[in-house]
C-alpha positions as CSV (number, residue, x, y, z in Angstrom):
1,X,205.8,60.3,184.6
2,X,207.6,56.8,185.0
3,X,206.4,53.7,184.2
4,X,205.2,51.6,187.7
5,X,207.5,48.9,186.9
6,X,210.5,51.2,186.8
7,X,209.2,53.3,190.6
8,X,208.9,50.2,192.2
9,X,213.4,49.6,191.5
10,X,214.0,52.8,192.7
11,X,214.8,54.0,196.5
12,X,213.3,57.5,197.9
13,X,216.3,59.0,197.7
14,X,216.4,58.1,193.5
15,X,212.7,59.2,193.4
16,X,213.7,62.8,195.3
17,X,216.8,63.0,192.7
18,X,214.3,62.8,189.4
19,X,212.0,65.1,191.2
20,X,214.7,67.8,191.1
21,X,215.6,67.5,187.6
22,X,211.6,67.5,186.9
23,X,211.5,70.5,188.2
24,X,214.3,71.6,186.4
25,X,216.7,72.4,189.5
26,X,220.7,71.2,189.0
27,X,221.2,68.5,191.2
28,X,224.5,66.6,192.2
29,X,225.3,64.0,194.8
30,X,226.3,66.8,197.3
31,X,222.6,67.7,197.0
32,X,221.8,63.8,198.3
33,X,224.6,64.0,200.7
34,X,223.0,67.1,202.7
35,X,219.5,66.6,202.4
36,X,219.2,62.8,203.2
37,X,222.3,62.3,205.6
38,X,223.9,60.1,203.5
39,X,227.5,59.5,202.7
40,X,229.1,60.5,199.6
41,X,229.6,57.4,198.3
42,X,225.9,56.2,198.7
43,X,224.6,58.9,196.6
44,X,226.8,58.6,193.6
45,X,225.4,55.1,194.2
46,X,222.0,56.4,193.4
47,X,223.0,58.7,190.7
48,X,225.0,55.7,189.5
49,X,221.8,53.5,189.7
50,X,219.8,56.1,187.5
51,X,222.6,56.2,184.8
52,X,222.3,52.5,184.6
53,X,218.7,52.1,184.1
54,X,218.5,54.6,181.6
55,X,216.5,57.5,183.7
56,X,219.3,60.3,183.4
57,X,222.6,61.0,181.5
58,X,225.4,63.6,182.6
59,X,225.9,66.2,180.0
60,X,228.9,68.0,179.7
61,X,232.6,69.0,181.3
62,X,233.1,66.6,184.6
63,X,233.6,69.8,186.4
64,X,230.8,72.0,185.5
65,X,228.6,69.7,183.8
66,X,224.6,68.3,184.9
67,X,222.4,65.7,185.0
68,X,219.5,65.6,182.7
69,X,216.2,63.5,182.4
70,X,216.6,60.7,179.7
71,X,213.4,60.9,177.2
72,X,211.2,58.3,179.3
73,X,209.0,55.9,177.1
């Protein structure tokens, strides 16, 4: 579970991202792309926006690598 003050900064898309990893699924941007109908570039955005606030990390080779949950206090 998140913290309300940290929801309320994120968009759905974000919120649908950290939902995936939750559930333990590998998720990428291409994931964001097709399921929101969203370009490319806005869902590294998102990713992007995650990494920044701490939520997830990227662990791992660029190429076969994944995003993880951050421990969330």
């Amino acid at each position: 579970t998140l913290p309300l003050a940290r929801v309320s900064d994120l968009n759905q898309r974000q919120l649908w991202f950290l939902g995936r990893l939750q559930q333990g699924l590998i998720s990428k941007a291409d994931d964001i792309e097709a399921a929101w109908d969203v370009t490319l570039r806005t869902a590294k955005r998102d990713i992007a926006g995650l990494i920044d606030a701490g939520l997830i990390y990227f662990q791992g080779a660029r190429k076969n690598g994944r995003y993880r949950l951050s421990n969330i206090s």
